[in-house]
C-alpha positions, -999 to +999 in steps of 0.1 A: +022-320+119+001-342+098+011-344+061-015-334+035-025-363+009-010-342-020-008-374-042-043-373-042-048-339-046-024-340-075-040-364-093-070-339-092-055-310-109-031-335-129-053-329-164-049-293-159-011-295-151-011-319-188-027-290-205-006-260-194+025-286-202+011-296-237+006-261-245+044-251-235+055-278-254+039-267-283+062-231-278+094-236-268+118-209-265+151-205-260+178-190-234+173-163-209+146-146-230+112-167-230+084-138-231+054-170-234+069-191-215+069-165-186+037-151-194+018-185-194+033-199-158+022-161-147-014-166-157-009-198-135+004-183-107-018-152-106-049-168-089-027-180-056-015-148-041+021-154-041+043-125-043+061-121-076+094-106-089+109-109-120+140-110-133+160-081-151+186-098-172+159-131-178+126-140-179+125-156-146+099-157-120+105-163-082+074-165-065+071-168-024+043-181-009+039-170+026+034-200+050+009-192+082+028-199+105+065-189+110+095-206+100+126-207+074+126-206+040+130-236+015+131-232-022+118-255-054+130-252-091+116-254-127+140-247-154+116-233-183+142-230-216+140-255-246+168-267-270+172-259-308+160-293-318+136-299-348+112-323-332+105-359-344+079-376-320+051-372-340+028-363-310-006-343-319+008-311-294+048-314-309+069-282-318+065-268-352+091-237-347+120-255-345+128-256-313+119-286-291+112-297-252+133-320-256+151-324-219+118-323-202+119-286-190+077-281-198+078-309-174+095-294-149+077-260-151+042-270-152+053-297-122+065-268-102+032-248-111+014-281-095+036-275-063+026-243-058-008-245-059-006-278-036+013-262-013-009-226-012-039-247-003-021-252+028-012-222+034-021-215+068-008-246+077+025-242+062+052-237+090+072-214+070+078-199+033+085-214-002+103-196-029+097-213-061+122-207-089+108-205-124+144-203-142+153-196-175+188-203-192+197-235-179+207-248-214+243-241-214+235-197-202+241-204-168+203-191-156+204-204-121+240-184-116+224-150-131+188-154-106+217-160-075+233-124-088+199-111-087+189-120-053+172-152-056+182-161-021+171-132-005+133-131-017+116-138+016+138-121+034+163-153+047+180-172+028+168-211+024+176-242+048+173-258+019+167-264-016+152-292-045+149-296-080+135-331-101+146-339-137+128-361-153+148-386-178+136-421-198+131-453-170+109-473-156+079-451-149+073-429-121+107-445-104+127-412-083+167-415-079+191-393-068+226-401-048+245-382-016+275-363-030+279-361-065+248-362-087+260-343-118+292-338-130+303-301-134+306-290-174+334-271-188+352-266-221+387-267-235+398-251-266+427-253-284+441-231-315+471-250-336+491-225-351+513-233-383+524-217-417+496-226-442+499-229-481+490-246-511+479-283-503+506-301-530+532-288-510+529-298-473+568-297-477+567-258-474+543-252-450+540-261-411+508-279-415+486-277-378+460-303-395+486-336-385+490-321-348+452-310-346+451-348-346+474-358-324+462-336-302+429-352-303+446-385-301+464-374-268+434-359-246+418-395-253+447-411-233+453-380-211+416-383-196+421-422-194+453-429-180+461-397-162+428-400-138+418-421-112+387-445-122+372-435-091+373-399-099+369-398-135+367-372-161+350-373-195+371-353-224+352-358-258+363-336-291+334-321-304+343-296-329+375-292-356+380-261-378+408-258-402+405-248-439+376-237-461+388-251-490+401-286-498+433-280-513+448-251-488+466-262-461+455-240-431+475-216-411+456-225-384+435-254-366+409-250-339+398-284-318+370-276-287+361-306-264+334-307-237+351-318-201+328-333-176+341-335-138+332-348-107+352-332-082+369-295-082+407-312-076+398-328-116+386-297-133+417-278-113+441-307-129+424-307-167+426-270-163+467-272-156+477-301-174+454-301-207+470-271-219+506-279-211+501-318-231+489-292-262+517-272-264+540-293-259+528-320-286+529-285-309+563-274-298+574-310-308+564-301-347+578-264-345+540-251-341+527-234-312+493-242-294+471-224-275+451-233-250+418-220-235+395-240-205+364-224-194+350-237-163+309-236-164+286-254-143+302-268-110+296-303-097+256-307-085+265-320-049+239-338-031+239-325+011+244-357+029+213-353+055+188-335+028+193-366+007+188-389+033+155-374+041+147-370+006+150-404+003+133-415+034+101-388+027+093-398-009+097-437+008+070-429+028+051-409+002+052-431-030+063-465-014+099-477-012+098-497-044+093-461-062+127-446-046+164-458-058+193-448-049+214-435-082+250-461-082+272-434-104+269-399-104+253-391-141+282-370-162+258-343-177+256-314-162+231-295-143+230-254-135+211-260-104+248-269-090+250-229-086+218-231-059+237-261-043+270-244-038+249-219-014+221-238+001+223-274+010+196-298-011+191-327-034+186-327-071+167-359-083+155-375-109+118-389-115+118-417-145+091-407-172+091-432-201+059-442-211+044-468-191+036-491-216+069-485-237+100-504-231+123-481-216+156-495-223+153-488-254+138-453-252+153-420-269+175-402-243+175-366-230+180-337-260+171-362-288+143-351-312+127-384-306+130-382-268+086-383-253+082-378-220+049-393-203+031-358-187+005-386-165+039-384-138+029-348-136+011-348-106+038-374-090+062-346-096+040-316-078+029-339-053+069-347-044+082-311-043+050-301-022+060-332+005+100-320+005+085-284+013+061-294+036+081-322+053+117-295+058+094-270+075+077-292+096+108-309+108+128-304+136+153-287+128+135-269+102+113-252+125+140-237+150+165-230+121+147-193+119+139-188+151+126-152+162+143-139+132+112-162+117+089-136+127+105-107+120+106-117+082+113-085+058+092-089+026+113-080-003 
């Protein structure tokens, strides 16, 4: 089956995909709860005869268009939520309410918008169904994992062959990468509570003072995460936050120390999970304090499936010209929510370079500064990419007898 040209037709609807992402940008909201964020993309959606559900615990939208002709399922993701960032671009449609789009998430929303009305033009040509995810919460609430409890996977009726999301970051623009295996690294965080005998800061002789092994502490994760890790399978331990005393001169009963710890594989986060805890206490026990230790695990690893990223590679080759596709060297050690929706369905997660054409990239602002602009004219790059990974995994080989007759016996939700 003959590809559409939906580069072309993207570039036709791409001053109307600017506008719906100039006007988000101009809103942001933040979390699970984002009333006009969800009501805008509905307005968008309401002309193309998708059927809707939305979420109970979030604002989220999953939408499934009905191919017409039968086949699986695959599914494409927006994340919609902002960051509480006081903007400092100085565009003409920036954030005045505090908040800021300032990881690209209007991006992604009104690129997925793009794809879906790309793809419902060719509907009755469409081998298959698409659910697209409009998701909330990705900004450290864990969105992507509450839509899975809520049967994200199950709104066509069959769970998805397969699944993709695009991020868009500062680089050369209009440039796509992404990586087999790891693409992400999976986000989790360690706290630690000192615990001494405070007092009156003149007399450290009297006390048990946690402030000295707070520090030591800190000291010790540093080589802990360097020299107790592989280089090929790293980890990332940075201290972020220290509480101790709210007034200069007391010496505090306690100290509290968080850190951010960024994995790439489940046998690290296992180990930093084990071993973090037991280097805390000890280094306390050695002073006559005690320590303890919490780790939360968060997002997972995003993990790449081998053959989707091949032919993600190979499609948007073909698409947008080899030049435009790279292959990613290192995994990137942020963390991405859309690892939930990879640990059930295999996919890719990419990212699509937006820096300003004309701008020198290397020196661009980074993902969650308030200087950060991301160039909207990729827009219709970005719909036209997620409607060719649809279109191509249904049409493909396997993708058409991965359903079978159970295809045709689809049970809308």
């Amino acid at each position: 089956m003959t590809t559409p040209a939906f580069a072309a037709e993207a570039a036709a609807i791409l001053p109307e995909l600017q506008a719906l992402r100039r006007e988000l940008h101009r809103t942001p909201e933040l979390g699970l709860q984002l009333p006009e964020t969800q009501r805008r993309v509905l307005g968008e959606l309401d002309p193309l005869g998708l059927e809707i559900t939305l979420g109970e615990r979030l604002s989220s939208i999953v939408a499934v268009l009905r191919g017409g002709r039968p086949g699986p399922t695959v599914l494409l993701r927006g994340d919609m939520d902002a960051l509480p960032v006081v903007e400092q671009t100085g565009l003409d449609f920036a954030s005045a309410n505090g908040n800021m789009h300032a990881c690209g998430h209007d991006l992604h929303t009104a690129g997925l918008v793009g794809a879906a009305r790309l793809l419902a033009a060719h509907r009755d040509e469409l081998a298959g169904d698409v659910v697209f995810m409009f998701q909330p919460g990705e900004e450290g609430h864990g969105g992507a994992k509450i839509m899975l409890d809520e049967g994200l996977l199950d709104a066509s009726g069959q769970k998805p062959v397969a699944a993709y999301g695009i991020h868009v970051a500062p680089g050369p623009f209009g440039v796509f990468a992404t990586r087999v295996g790891a693409a992400a690294a999976g986000s989790n965080e360690l706290t630690i509570t000192v615990r001494g005998r405070g007092g009156h800061g003149s007399q450290p002789h009297q006390v048990l003072d946690p402030v000295p092994v707070a520090a030591e502490i800190v000291l010790a994760l540093q080589t802990f995460a360097t020299r107790r890790f592989d280089v090929f399978d790293p980890i990332v331990l940075s201290v972020t936050q220290l509480e101790g005393s709210d007034a200069v001169n007391v010496i505090p009963e306690t100290v509290t120390l968080r850190a951010t710890v960024r994995t790439l594989s489940a046998e690290s986060r296992r180990r930093v999970a084990e071993e973090a805890p037991r280097l805390a206490e000890h280094i306390a026990a050695a002073h006559g304090l005690t320590a303890e230790a919490v780790f939360d695990e968060q997002y997972p690893v995003t993990l790449n499936d081998p053959e989707a990223t091949e032919e993600t590679l190979a499609w948007l080759g073909e698409a947008f010209g080899e030049p435009r596709v790279q292959r990613m060297p290192t995994p990137s050690m942020g963390s991405e929510d859309f690892s939930y929706v990879l640990d059930e369905v295999p996919g890719t997660f990419l990212m699509l370079a937006t820096s300003p054409a004309d701008s020198d990239h290397t020196a661009a602002e980074f993902n969650h500064s308030p200087r950060v602009v991301f160039d909207d004219a990729v827009l219709g790059d970005q719909a036209a990419a997620l409607a060719t990974l649809a279109w191509r995994k249904l049409a493909s080989p396997e993708g058409s007898t991965v359903a079978g007759d159970n295809a045709r016996g689809r049970v809308s939700p």
